[in-house]
C-alpha positions in Angstrom: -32.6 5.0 3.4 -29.9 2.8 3.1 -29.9 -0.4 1.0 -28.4 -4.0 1.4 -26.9 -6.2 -0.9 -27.4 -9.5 -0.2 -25.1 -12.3 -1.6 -26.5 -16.1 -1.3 -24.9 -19.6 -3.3 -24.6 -23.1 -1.5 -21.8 -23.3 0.7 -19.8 -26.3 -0.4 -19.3 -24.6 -3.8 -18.4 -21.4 -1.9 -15.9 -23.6 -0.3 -14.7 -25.7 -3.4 -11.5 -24.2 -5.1 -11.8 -26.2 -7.9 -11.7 -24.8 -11.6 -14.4 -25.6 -14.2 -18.1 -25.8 -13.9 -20.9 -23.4 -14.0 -22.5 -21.1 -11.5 -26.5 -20.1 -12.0 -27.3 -16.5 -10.5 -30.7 -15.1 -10.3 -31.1 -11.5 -11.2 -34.5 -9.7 -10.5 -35.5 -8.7 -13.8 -35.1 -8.9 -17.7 -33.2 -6.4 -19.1 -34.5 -3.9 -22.3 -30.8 -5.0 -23.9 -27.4 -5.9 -23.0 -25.5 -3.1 -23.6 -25.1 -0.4 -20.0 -24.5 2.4 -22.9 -28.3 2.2 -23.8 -30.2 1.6 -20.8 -30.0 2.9 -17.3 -30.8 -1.1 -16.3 -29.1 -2.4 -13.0 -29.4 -5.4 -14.3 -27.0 -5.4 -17.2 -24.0 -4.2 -15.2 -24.7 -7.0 -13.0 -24.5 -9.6 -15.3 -22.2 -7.8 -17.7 -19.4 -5.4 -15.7 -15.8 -7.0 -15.8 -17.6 -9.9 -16.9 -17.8 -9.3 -20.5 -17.6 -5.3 -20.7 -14.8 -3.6 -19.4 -13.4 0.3 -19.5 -10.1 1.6 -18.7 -10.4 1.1 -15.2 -13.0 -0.4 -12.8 -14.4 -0.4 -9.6 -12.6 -3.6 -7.3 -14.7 -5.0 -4.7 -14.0 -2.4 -1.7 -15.2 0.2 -4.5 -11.8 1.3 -5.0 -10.5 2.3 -8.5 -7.7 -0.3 -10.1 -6.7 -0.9 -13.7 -8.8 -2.5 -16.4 -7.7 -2.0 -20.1 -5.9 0.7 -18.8 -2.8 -0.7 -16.8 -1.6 2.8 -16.1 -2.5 6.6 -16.2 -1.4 10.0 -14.6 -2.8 13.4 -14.6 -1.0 16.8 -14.5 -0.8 18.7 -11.7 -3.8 21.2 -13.4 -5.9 18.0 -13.2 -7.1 19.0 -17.0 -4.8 16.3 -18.9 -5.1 12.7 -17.9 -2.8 10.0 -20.4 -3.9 6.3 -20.1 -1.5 3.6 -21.2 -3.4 0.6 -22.4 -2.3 -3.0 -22.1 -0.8 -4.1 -25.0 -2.2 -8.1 -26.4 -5.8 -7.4 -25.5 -8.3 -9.0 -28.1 -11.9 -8.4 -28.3 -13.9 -11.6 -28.0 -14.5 -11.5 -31.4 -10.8 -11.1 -32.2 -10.0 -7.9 -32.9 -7.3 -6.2 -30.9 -7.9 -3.7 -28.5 -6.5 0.0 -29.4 -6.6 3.5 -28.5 -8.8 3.7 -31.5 -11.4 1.8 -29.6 -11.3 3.8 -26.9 -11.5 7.4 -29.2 -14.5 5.7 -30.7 -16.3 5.4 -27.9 -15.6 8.5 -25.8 -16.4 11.0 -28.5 -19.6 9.2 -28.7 -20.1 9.4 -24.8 -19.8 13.1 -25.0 -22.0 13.5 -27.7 -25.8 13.9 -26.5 -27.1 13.2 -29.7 -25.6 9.4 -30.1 -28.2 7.8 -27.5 -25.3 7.2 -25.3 -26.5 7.2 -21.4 -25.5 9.7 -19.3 -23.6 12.4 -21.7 -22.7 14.6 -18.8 -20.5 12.4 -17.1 -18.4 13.4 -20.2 -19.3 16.9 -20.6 -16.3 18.2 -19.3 -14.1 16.2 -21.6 -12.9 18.8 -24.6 -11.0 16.0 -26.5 -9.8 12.5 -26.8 -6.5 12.2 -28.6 -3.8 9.1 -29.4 -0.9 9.5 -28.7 0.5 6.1 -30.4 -2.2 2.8 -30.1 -1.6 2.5 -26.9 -1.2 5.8 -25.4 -4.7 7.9 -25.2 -4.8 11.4 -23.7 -7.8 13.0 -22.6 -7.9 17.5 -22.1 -10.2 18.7 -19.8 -12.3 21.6 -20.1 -12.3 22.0 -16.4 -10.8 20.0 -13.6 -13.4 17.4 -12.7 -12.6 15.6 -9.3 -15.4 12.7 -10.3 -13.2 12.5 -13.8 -11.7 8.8 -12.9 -14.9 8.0 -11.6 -16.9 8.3 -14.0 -14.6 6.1 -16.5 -15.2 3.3 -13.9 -19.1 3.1 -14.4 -20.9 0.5 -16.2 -21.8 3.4 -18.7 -17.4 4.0 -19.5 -17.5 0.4 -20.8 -15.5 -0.4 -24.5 -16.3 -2.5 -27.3 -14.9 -2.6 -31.1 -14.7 0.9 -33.0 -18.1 1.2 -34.7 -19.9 -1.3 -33.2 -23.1 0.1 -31.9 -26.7 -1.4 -32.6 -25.4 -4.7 -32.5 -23.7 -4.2 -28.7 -27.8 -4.3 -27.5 -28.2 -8.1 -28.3 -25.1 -9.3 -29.0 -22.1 -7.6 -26.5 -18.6 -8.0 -27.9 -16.0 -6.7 -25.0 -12.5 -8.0 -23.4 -13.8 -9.7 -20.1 -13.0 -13.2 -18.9 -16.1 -14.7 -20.0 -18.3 -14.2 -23.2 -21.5 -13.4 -24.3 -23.2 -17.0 -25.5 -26.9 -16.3 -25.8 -29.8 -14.3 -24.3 -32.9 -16.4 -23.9 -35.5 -14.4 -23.7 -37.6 -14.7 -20.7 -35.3 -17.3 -19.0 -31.8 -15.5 -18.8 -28.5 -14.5 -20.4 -25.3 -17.5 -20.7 -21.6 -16.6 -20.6 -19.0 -18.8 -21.5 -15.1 -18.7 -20.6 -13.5 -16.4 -23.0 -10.3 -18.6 -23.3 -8.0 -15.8 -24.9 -8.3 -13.8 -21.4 -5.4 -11.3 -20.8 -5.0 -12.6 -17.0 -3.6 -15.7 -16.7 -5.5 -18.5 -15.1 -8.8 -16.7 -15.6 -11.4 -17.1 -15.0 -12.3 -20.2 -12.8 -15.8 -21.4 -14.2 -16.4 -22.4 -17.6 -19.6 -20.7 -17.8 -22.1 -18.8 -15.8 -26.2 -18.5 -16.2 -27.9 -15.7 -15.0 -31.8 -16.1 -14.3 -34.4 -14.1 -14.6 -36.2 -14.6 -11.2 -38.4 -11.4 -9.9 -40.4 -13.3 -7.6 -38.2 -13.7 -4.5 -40.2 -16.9 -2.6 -39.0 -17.9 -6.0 -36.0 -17.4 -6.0 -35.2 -18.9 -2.4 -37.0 -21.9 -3.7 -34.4 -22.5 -6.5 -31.4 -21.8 -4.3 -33.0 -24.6 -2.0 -33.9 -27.2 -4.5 -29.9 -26.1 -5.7 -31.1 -24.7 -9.4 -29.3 -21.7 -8.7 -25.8 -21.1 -6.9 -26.1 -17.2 -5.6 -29.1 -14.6 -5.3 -27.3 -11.5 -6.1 -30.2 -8.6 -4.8 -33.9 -8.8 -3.8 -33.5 -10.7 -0.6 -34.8 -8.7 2.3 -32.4 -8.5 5.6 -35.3 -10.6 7.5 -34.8 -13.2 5.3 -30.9 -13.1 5.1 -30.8 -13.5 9.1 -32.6 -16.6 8.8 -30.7 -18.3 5.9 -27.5 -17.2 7.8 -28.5 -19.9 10.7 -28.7 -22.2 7.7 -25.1 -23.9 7.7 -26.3 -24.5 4.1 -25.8 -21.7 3.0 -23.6 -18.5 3.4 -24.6 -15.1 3.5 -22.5 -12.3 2.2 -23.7 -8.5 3.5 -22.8 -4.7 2.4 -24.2 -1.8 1.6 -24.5 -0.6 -1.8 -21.7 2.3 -1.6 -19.1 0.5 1.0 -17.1 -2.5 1.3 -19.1 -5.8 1.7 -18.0 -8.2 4.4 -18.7 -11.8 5.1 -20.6 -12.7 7.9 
């Protein structure tokens, strides 16, 4: 059975190219923590991914693999070394500066299935993690592994600051364009423009509030009433077709694993 993603916000500020501001998502359910490292929760890479957290790479929006901290990489020709060139300037939002060391830090704790880490065998075919200067990192495969640069693109491949781990489940520290502010529990999560951003001109919106709403009638109320901008999942295709009449409103359709299209 395939499944839909369903994308809803008000269309004048769909429309409005104008910088500033926040945006209010509802997200179906409350989280464990905030960090995609300890919990197999949807929910925090939907509030979190490229948001806050970030990994070498990432997945863009036609689920194709670009550059994140990584602005570069190659592999040899027997697919078991890959070296990753990281961008230079990158701070954490708490200040520190991004470096290979990072990035050692947390992929010998991905492979290791007794850290708590989620999902050691995406990284059980990774034999070591070296630095080649602190900016150059170097993986050496046991194996080739065709789902290799996949894998450093989930929610899961994610980097924070060298020996930061307990507190990453409250309190997330990455590189994103917008930083943790608070997690009110029971109501939702803040984020706040991260204003030392390596992109220029990013982001847009000062701030964004994602809101716990399971209930979808709900939901749908709150985007009506205009207390929330965008319903990101939950809302059944019935219901989509309707609100698409709605010149209110605009609907954005996809399925999970392929491109996502306006309509």
């Amino acid at each position: 059975m395939r499944s839909w993603i369903v994308l809803l916000w008000l269309l004048s500020l769909a429309v409005a190219q104008t910088r500033g501001g926040e945006l209010r998502v509802a997200v179906l359910a409350e989280p464990p923590v905030l960090d995609p490292t300890a919990s197999t929760s949807q929910e925090i890479p939907r509030m979190l991914y490229d948001n806050v957290l970030q990994g070498l790479v990432k997945f863009n929006e036609k689920g194709e693999i670009v550059p994140a901290l990584a602005e570069r990489w190659e592999g040899s020709p027997s697919g078991l070394t890959w070296t990753f060139h990281l961008r230079k300037g990158v701070r954490f939002h708490n200040g520190s500066p991004f470096t290979a060391e990072d990035v050692l830090f947390k992929f010998n704790r991905a492979r290791d299935p007794k850290s708590g880490h989620t999902h050691p065998e995406y990284y059980q075919d990774i034999g070591s993690v070296e630095a080649k200067d602190p900016y150059t990192v170097v993986f050496r495969l046991r194996q080739p592994n065709q789902d290799f640069l996949f894998n450093l693109a989930r929610p899961d491949s994610v980097i924070g600051p060298k020996g930061r781990v307990e507190e990453q489940k409250t309190q997330p520290i990455g590189t994103g364009p917008f930083r943790f502010a608070a997690w009110e529990r029971g109501v939702g999560v803040r984020l706040e423009r991260f204003d030392g951003y390596y992109e220029p001109g990013l982001p847009y919106l000062d701030r964004v509030f994602f809101r716990f709403l399971p209930d979808q009638n709900a939901q749908l109320a709150a985007l009506r009433a205009g207390d929330i901008h965008v319903i990101g999942l939950g809302v059944s295709p019935e219901t989509a077709l309707v609100l698409q009449r709605d010149p209110g409103f605009k609907v954005v359709t996809g399925f999970t694993t392929t491109e996502i299209t306006a309509g």
